[in-house]
C-alpha positions as CSV (number, residue, x, y, z in Angstrom):
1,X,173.4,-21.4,34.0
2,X,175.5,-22.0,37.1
3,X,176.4,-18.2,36.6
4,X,172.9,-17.5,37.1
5,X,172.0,-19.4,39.6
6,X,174.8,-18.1,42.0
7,X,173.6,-14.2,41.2
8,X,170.2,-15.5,41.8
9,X,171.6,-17.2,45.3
10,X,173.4,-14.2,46.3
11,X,170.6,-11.5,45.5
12,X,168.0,-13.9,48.0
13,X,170.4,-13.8,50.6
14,X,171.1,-9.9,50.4
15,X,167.4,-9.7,50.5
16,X,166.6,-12.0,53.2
17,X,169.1,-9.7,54.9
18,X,168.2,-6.9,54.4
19,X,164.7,-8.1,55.9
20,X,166.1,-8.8,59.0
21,X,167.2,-5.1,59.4
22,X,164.5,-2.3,61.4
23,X,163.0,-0.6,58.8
24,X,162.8,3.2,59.2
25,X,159.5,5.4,57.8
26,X,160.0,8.8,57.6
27,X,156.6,10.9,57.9
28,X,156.4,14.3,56.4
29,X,153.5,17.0,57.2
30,X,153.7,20.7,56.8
31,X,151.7,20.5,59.3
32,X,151.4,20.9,63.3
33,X,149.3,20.2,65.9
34,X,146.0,19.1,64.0
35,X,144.4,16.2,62.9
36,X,147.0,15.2,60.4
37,X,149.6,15.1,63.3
38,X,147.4,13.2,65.4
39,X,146.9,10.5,62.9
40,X,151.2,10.2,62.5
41,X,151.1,9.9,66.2
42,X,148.3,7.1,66.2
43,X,149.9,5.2,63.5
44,X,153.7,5.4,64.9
45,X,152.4,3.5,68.4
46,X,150.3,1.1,66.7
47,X,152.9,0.0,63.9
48,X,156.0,0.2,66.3
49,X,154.0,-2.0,68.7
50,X,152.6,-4.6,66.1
51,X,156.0,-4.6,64.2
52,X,157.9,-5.7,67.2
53,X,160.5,-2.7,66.2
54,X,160.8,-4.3,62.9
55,X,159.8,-0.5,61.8
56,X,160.6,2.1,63.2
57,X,158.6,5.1,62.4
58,X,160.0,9.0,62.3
59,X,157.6,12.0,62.1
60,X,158.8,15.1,61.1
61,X,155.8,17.7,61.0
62,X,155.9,21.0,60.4
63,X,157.9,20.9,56.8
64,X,161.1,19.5,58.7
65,X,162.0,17.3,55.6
66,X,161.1,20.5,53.1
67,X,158.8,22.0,51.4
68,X,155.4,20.3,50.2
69,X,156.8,20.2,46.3
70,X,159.9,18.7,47.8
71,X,158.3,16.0,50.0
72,X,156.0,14.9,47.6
73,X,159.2,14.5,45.1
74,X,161.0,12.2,48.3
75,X,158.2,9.9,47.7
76,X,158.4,9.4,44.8
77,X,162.2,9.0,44.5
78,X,161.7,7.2,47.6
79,X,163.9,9.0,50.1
80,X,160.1,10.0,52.0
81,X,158.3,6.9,52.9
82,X,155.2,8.9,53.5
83,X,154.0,12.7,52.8
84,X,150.6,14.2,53.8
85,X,150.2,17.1,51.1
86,X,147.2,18.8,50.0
87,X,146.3,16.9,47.3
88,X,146.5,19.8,44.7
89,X,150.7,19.3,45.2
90,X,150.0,16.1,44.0
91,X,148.1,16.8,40.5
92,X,152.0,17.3,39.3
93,X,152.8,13.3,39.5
94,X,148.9,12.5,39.4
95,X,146.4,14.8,37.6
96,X,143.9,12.6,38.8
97,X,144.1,14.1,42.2
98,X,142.4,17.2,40.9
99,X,139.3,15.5,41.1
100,X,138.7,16.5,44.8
101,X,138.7,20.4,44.5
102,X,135.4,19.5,42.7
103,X,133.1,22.1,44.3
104,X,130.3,21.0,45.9
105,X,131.0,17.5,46.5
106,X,130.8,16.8,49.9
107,X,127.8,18.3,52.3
108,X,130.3,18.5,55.5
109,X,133.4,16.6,56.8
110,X,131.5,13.5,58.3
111,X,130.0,13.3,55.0
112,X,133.5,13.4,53.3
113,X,135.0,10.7,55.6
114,X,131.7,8.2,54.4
115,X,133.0,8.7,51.2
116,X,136.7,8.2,51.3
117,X,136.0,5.2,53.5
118,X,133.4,3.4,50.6
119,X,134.8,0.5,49.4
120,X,134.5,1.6,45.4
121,X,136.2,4.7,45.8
122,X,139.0,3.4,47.9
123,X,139.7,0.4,45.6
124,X,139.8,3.3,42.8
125,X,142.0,5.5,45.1
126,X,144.2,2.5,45.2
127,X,145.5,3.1,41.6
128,X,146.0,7.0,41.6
129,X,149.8,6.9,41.1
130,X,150.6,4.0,40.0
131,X,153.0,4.8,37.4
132,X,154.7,7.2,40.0
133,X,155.3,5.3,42.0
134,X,153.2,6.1,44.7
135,X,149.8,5.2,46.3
136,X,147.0,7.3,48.6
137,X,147.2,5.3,51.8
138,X,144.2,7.2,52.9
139,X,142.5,10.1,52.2
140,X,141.1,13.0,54.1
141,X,138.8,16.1,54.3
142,X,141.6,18.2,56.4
143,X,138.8,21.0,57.5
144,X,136.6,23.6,55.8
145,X,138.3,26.0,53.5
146,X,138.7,29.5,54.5
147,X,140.7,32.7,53.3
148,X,142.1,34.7,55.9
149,X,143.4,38.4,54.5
150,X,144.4,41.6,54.9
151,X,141.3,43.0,53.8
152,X,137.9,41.7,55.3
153,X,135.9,39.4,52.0
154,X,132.9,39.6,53.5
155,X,130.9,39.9,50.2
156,X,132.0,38.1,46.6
157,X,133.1,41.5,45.0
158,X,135.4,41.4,47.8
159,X,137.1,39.1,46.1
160,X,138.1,41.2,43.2
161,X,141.7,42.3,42.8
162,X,143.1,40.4,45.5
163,X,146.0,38.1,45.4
164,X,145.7,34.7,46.9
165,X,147.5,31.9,47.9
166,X,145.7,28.9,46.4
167,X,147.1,25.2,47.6
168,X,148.2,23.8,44.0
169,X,147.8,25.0,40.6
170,X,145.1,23.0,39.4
171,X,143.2,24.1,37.4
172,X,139.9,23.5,39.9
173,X,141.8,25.2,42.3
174,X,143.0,28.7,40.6
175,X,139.8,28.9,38.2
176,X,137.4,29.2,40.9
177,X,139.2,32.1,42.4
178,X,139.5,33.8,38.8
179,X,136.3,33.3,37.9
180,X,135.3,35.8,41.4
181,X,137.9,38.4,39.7
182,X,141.2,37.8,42.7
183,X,144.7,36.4,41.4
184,X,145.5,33.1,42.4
185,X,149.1,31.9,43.4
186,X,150.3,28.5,44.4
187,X,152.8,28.7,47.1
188,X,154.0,26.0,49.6
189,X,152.6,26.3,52.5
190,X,156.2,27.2,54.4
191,X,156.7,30.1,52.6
192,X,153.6,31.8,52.9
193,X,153.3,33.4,56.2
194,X,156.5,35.8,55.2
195,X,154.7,36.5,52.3
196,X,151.6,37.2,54.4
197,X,153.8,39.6,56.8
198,X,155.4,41.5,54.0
199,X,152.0,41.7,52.3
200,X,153.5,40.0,49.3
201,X,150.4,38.4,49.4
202,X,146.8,39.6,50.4
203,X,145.2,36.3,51.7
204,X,145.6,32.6,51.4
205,X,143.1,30.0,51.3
206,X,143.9,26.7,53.7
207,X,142.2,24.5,56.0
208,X,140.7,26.5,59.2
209,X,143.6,24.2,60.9
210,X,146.3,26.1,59.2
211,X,145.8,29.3,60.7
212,X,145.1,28.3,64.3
213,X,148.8,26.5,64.4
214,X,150.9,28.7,62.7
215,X,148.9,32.0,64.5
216,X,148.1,34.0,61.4
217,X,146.1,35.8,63.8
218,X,148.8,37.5,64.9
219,X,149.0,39.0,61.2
220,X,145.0,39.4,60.5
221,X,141.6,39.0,61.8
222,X,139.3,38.3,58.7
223,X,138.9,34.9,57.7
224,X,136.1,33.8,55.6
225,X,134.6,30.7,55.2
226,X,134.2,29.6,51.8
227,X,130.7,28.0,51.0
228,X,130.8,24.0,50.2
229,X,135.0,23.8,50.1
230,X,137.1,21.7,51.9
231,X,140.8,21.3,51.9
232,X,141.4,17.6,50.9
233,X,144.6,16.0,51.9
234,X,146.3,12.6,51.4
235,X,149.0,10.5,52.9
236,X,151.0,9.2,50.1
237,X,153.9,6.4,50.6
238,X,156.2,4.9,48.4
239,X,154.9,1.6,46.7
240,X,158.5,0.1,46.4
241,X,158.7,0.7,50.2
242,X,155.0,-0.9,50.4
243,X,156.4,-4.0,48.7
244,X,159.8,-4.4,50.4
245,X,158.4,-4.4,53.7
246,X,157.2,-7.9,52.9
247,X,153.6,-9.4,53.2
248,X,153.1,-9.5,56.8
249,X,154.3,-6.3,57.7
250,X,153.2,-4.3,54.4
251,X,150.1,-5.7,56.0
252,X,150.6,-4.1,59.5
253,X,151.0,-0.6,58.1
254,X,148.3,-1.2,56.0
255,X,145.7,-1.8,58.9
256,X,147.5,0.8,60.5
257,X,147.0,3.8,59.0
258,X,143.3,2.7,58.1
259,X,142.8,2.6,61.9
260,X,144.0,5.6,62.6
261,X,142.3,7.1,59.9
262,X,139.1,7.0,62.6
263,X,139.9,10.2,63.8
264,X,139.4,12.2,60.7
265,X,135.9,11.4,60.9
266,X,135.5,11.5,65.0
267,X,138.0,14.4,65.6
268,X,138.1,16.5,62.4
269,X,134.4,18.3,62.5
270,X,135.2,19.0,66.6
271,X,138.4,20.3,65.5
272,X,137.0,22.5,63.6
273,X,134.9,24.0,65.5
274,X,137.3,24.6,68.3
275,X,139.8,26.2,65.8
276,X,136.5,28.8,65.1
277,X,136.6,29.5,68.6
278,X,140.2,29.7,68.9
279,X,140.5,32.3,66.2
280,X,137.9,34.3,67.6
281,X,139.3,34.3,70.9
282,X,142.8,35.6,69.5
283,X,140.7,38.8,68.5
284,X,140.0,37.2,64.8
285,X,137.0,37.7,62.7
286,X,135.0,34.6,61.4
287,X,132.9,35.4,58.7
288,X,130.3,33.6,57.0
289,X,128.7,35.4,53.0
290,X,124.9,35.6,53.1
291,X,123.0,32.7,51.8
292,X,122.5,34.8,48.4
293,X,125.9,35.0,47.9
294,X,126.9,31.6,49.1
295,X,124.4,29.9,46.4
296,X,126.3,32.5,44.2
297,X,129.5,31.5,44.8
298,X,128.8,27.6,44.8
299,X,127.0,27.8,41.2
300,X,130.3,30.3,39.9
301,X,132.7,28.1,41.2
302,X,131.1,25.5,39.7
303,X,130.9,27.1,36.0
304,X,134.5,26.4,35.8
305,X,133.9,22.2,36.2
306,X,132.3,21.1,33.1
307,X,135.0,22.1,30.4
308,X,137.8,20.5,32.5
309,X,136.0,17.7,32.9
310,X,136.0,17.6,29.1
311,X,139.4,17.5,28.3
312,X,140.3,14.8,30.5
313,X,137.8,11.9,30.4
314,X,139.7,10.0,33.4
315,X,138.7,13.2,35.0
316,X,135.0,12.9,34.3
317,X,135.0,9.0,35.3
318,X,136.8,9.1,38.7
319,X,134.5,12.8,39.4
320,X,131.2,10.7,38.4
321,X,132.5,7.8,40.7
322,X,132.9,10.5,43.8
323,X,129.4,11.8,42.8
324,X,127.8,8.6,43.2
325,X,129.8,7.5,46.2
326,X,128.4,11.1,48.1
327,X,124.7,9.7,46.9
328,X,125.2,6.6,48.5
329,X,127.0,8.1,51.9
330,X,124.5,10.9,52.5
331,X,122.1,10.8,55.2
């Protein structure tokens, strides 16, 4: 007993001292320069401020802690507090996250931003992971989805023969593609613009943002928008970090990042749009299918849905929640 008590003495006070140490966050984006930077940015000044330097937080954009697979494993194991991956290099730890390369879901990114921020599909955000040991923090509609290649898609047999970089292997991610007759590959982000420059590769398909920061217009000018897609991207953090920081400051990052998750919604659509123009003015081609082959391409894309949704009945639950979230948010 008095053994006990001493080990359970002696693990409160390394505890209680370890609480009174800064704690350090590490954020991890392969990204630059965009929304997702701008929301680390926002969320470093107002935890640093609120936490009274009791956390001090890191960013590291641009894949300076790795590649996506890599960051998203340092969350887990805990050596990343926090990673913002495209959610299809989550579906590895989380199948779940494959829900939200459902075509079709969302009518535009305001829309989207309505929907992550309802109060039933956040509470059921709050348990993708669980048994990974990590948690979405917040989700977000990262811009409209695009493919930018060598040779101009201007038309869906376009598509046909072509190998593109898709941003996970999902299944709703590389079907979709297959289905219009190209070859899909998941590659990490960092290592796709040699493979664009060797022609390894003959397109990718990313988030408009993408493009504009790492200048793929220096490489090609056809990118083409791809008819109700949108890259969907979450910030995920460690739970054990979550629950070490204590109450009150677990609380802090908490409000935080849901704070600073404003700008997705106010910041994201007129990012976009400059992007458009940006790509444009770099001599780049922005091309939009005709409405035939747009409603073409939605109801193909969306043949490849209803079997995986039944195989995986989780699946089917969370993408009927979405559905009924998008009901309720659109205007």
């Amino acid at each position: 007993m008095l053994r006990r008590l001493v080990v359970g003495c002696a693990a409160a006070l390394i505890g209680a001292a370890a609480h009174g140490q800064p704690f350090t966050m590490k954020l991890s984006s392969p990204t630059v320069n965009d929304v997702a930077h701008e929301w680390m940015k926002v969320f470093k000044a107002g935890v640093e401020a609120r936490s009274a330097g009791r956390i001090r937080v890191e960013l590291y954009p641009a894949s300076q802690l790795g590649q996506i697979p890599r960051t998203v494993e340092g969350v887990a194991l805990g050596t990343i507090e926090l990673a913002i991956p495209a959610v299809g290099f989550l579906i590895g730890l989380e199948p779940r996250f494959q829900v939200f390369d459902a075509p079709g879901l969302f009518d535009d990114m305001p829309h989207a931003a309505r929907v992550f921020a309802d109060p039933e599909i956040r509470k059921r955000l709050a348990t993708f992971g669980a048994s990974k040991g990590i948690e979405p923090l917040f989700t977000f509609v990262n811009g409209p989805m695009v493919v930018v290649s060598h040779r101009a898609i201007r038309a869906l047999p376009d598509f046909k023969g072509q190998k593109l970089r898709v941003p996970g292997p999902a299944p709703l991610q590389v079907e979709p593609l297959r289905k219009l007759g190209a070859s899909p590959l998941s590659i990490p982000l960092g290592e796709v613009l040699p493979a664009m420059q060797n022609h390894t590769i003959d397109g990718l398909e990313a988030a408009i943002s993408i493009f504009i920061a790492f200048k793929y217009y220096d490489i090609t000018k056809f990118m083409t928008y791809l008819p109700g897609t949108f890259l969907v991207a979450s910030g995920v953090v460690n739970r054990s970090f979550m629950k070490s920081l204590g109450p009150e400051l677990e609380a802090v990052v908490r409000e935080e990042a849901a704070k600073a998750a404003d700008i997705f919604a106010t910041r994201g659509p007129a990012d976009a749009e400059r992007d458009r123009q940006l790509w444009e003015q770099n001599g780049g081609q922005a091309i939009f299918l005709t409405a035939a082959d747009a409603r073409r391409y939605v109801d193909d894309v969306g043949s490849v849905l209803p079997p995986i949704l039944a195989s995986n009945a989780q699946l089917k639950d969370d993408y009927e929640a979405l559905l009924a979230a998008a009901k309720r948010q659109r205007r």
